[in-house]
C-alpha positions as CSV (number, residue, x, y, z in Angstrom):
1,X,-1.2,14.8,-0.2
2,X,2.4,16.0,1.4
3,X,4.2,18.9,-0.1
4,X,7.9,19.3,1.8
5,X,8.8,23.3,1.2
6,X,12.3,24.1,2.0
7,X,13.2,27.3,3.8
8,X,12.3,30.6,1.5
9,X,10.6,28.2,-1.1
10,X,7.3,28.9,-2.3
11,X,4.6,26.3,-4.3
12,X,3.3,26.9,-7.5
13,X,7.1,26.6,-9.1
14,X,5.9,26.1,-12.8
15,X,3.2,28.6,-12.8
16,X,5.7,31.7,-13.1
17,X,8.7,29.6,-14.6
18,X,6.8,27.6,-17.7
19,X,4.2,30.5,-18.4
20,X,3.1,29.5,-21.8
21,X,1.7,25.8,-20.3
22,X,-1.9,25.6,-19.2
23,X,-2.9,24.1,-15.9
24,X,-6.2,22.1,-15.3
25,X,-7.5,23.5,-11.9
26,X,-9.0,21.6,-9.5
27,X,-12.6,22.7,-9.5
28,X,-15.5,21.4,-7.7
29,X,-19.3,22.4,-6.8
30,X,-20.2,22.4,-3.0
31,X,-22.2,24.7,-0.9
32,X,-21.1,27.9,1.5
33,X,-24.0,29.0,4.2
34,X,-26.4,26.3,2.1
35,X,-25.5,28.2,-1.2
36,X,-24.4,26.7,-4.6
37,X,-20.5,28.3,-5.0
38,X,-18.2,27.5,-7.3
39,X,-14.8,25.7,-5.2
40,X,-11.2,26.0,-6.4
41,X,-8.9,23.6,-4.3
42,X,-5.5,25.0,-4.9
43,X,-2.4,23.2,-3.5
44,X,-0.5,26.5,-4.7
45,X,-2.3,28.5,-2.2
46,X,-1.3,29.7,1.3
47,X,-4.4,30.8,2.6
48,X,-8.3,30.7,1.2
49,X,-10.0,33.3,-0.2
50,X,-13.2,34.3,-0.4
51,X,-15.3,36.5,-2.9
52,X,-16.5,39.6,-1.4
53,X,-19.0,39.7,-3.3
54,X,-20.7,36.0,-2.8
55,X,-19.5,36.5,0.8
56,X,-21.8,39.7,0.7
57,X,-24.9,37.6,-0.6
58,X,-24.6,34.8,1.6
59,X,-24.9,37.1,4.3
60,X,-21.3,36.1,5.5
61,X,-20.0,38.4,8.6
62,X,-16.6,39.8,7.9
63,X,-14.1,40.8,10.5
64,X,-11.9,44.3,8.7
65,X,-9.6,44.6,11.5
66,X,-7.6,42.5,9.9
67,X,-6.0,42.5,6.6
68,X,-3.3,40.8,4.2
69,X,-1.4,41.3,1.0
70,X,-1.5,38.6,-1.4
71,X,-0.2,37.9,-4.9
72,X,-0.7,34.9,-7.3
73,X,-4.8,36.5,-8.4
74,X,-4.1,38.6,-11.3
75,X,-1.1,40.4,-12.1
76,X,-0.5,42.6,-9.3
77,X,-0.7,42.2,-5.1
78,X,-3.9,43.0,-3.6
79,X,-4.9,43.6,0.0
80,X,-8.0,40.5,1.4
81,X,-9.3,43.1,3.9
82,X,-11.3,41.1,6.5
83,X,-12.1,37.4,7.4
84,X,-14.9,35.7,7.8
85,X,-16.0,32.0,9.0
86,X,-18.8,30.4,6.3
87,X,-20.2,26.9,6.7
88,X,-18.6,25.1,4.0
89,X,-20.1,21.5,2.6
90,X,-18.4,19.3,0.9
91,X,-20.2,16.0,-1.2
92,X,-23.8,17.3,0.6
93,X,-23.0,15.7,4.5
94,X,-19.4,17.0,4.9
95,X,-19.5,20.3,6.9
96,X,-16.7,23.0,7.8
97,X,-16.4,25.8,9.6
98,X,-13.6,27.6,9.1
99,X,-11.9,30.9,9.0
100,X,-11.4,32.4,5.5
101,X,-10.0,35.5,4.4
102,X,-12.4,38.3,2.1
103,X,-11.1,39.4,-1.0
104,X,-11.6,41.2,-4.6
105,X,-13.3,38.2,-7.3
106,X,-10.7,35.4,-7.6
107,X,-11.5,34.7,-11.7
108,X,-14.9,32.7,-11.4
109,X,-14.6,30.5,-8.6
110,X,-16.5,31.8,-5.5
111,X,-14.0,30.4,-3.2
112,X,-10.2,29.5,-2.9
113,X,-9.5,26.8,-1.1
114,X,-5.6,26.7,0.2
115,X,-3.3,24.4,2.0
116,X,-4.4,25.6,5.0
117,X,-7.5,24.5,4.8
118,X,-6.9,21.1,2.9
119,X,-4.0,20.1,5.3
120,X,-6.8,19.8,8.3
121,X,-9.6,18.8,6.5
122,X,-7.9,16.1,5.2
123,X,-8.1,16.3,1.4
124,X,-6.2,14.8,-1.0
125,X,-6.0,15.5,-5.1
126,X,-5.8,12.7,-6.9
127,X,-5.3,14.1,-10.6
128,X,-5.0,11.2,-12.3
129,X,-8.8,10.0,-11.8
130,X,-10.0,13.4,-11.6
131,X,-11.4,13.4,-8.1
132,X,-10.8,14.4,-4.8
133,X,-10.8,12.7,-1.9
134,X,-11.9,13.6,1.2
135,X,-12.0,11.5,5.0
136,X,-13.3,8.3,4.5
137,X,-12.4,7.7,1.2
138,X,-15.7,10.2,0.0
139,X,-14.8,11.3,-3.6
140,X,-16.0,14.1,-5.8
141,X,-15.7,14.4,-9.5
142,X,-13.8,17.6,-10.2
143,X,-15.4,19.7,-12.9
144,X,-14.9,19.3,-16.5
145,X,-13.1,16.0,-15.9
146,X,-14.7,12.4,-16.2
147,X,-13.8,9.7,-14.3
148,X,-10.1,7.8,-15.5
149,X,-12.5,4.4,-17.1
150,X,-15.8,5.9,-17.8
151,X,-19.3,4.7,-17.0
152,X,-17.9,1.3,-18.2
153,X,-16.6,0.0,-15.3
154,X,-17.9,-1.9,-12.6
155,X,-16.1,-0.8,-8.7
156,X,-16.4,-2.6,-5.8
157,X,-16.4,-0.9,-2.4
158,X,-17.1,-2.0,1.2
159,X,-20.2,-1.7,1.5
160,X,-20.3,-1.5,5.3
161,X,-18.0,-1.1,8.5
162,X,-16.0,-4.3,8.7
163,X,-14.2,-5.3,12.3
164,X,-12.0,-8.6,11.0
165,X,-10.2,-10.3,13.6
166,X,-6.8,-12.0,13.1
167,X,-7.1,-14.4,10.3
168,X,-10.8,-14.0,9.8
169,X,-12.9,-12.8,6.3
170,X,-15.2,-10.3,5.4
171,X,-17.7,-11.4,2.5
172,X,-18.6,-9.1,-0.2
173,X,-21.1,-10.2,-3.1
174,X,-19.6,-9.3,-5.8
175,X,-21.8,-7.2,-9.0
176,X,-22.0,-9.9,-11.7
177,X,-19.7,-8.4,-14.8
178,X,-21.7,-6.7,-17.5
179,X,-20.0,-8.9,-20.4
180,X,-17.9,-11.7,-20.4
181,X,-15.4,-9.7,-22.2
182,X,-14.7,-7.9,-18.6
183,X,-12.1,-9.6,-16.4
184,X,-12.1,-9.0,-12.6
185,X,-9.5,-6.9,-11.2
186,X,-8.4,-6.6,-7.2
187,X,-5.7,-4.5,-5.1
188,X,-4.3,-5.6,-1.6
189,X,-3.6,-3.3,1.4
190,X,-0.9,-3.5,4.1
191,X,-2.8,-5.4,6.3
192,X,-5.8,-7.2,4.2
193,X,-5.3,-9.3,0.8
194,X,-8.5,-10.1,-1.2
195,X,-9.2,-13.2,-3.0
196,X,-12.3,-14.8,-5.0
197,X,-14.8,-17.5,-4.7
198,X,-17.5,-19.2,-6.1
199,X,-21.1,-19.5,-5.1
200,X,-24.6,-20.4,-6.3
201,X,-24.8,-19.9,-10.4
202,X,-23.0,-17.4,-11.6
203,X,-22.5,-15.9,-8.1
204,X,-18.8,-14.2,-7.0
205,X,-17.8,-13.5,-3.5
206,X,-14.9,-11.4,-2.4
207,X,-13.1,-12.3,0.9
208,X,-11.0,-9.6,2.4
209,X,-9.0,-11.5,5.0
210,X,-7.0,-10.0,8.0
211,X,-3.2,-11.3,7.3
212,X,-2.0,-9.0,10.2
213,X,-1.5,-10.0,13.9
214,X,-3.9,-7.3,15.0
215,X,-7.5,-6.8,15.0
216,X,-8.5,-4.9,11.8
217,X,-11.0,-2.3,11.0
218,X,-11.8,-1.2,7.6
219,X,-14.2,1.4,7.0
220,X,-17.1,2.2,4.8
221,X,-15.9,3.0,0.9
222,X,-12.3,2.4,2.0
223,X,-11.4,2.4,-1.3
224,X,-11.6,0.4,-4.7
225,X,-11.0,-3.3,-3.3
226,X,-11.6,-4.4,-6.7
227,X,-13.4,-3.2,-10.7
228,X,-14.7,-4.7,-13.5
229,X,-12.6,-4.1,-16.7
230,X,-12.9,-4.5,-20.4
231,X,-9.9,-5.3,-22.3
232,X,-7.9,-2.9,-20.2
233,X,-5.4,-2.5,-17.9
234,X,-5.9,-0.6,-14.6
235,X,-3.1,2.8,-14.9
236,X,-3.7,3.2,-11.2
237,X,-0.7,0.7,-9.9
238,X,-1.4,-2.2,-7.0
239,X,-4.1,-3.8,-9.4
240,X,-4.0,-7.9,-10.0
241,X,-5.7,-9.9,-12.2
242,X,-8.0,-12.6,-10.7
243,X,-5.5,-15.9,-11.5
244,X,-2.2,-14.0,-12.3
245,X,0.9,-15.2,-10.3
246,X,0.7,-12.4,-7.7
247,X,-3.0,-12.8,-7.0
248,X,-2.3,-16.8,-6.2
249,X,0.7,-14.6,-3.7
250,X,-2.3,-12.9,-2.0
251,X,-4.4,-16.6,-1.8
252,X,-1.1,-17.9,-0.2
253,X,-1.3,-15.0,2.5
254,X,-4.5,-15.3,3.0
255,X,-4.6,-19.7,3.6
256,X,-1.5,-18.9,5.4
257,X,-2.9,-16.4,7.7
258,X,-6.7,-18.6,8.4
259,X,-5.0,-21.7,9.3
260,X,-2.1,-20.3,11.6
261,X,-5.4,-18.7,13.4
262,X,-6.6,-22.1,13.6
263,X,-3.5,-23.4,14.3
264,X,-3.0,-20.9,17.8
265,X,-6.9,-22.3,19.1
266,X,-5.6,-23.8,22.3
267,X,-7.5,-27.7,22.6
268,X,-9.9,-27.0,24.8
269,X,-9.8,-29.2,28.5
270,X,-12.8,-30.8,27.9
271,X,-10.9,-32.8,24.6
272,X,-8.7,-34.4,27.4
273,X,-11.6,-36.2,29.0
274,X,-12.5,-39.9,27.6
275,X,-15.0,-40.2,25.1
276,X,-16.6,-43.2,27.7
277,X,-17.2,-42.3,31.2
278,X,-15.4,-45.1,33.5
279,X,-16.4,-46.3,36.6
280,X,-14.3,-44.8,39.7
């Protein structure tokens, strides 16, 4: 998430201009010093705030030689006197340490999250599916919200660290689909282009192939490489069918890209020898 602010320009634009609209916020359970807290990851925010009061019962230290005057809590400015630096975890493995300031309740959540500590970290919003996503590609659900197809849909992820060299495949079994009315979606990324193959039965296998000139490495849960759909269409965009016109694009790449590989393997000197030895 990039957010470009001009000179004397401050976020959260519709908040104070469109009053009378209500605003899902982006809420989401982790853990500060290994307690349950309530999480509010606002791209509106300059800094992150902390509950005095939570901050109080997780036995947080805070630093009062240091205070600020904020506004956008409430009605009125108020003074975070103090900071403090908790353990923050994110998803249950994700740790942070990181410098927050202390202030009055901040209307239910037990923490603020700002850009200045999504920037770092790392962390994108993505509205639209109702998650966020954090390094790696680790998503959590935000709270109240469901995820954009339901429990109906089949995703396919990566499931391990894949180093592909130029031209080569990585093979992913594929889940079978849970009714025939479900048709197979994939989406391509700058450097790799999926396509689908047949084996034993009723068996799928998904081929992500390197169609770069560089050695590729694609991590753990990149991303979606591919779901399951009903009689649906994917709203997030870069989705193909399995046999449209553009997926037979990606096979093109991707028999294009294996057989220039194969075409670049130098004949080795022992082809050049005669098949029957001669006397000298």
């Amino acid at each position: 998430m990039a957010l470009e602010i001009s000179s004397g320009e401050s976020r959260g634009y519709w908040k104070y201009h469109v009053p009378d609209k209500k605003f899902k916020q982006a809420k989401a359970v982790g853990k500060i010093n290994n307690e349950k807290a309530a999480l509010l990851f606002d791209s509106g925010a300059e800094v992150s705030i902390l509950d005095i009061a939570f901050a109080r019962k997780v036995g947080c230290y805070v630093d009062n030689s240091q205070t600020l005057e904020c506004e956008g809590v409430g009605e009125s400015p108020y003074m975070a006197e103090g900071r403090t630096r908790p353990k923050i975890t994110l998803a249950g493995r994700l740790v942070y340490f990181f410098d927050v300031w202390v202030g009055p309740p901040n209307g239910g959540q037990d923490l603020i999250l700002g850009m200045d500590f999504m920037v770092p970290a790392g962390i994108r919003l993505d509205l639209a599916d109702g998650s966020i996503c954090l390094p790696d590609e680790v998503r959590i659900q935000l709270a109240g919200r469901r995820p954009m197809y339901g429990d109906k849909v089949v995703q396919v992820f990566l499931d391990q660290h894949c180093q592909i060299s130029v031209g080569k495949s990585a093979e992913v079994k594929l889940q079978r689909s849970r009714s025939v009315q479900q048709k197979l979606w994939v989406t391509r990324g700058d450097r790799w282009v999926p396509t689908v193959t047949a084996g034993p039965g009723a068996t799928r296998f998904l081929h992500v192939t390197n169609v770069s000139d560089q050695e590729l490495v694609l991590h753990r849960d990149l991303r979606r490489v591919a779901i399951w759909l009903g009689d649906r269409v994917p709203r997030v965009p870069g989705y193909v069918s399995v046999g449209s016109r553009r997926y037979a694009e990606w096979q093109n790449l991707a028999y294009q890209a294996s057989t220039d590989e194969e075409a670049e393997v130098p004949a080795s000197a022992e082809e050049d020898k005669p098949a029957v030895e001669r006397p000298q």
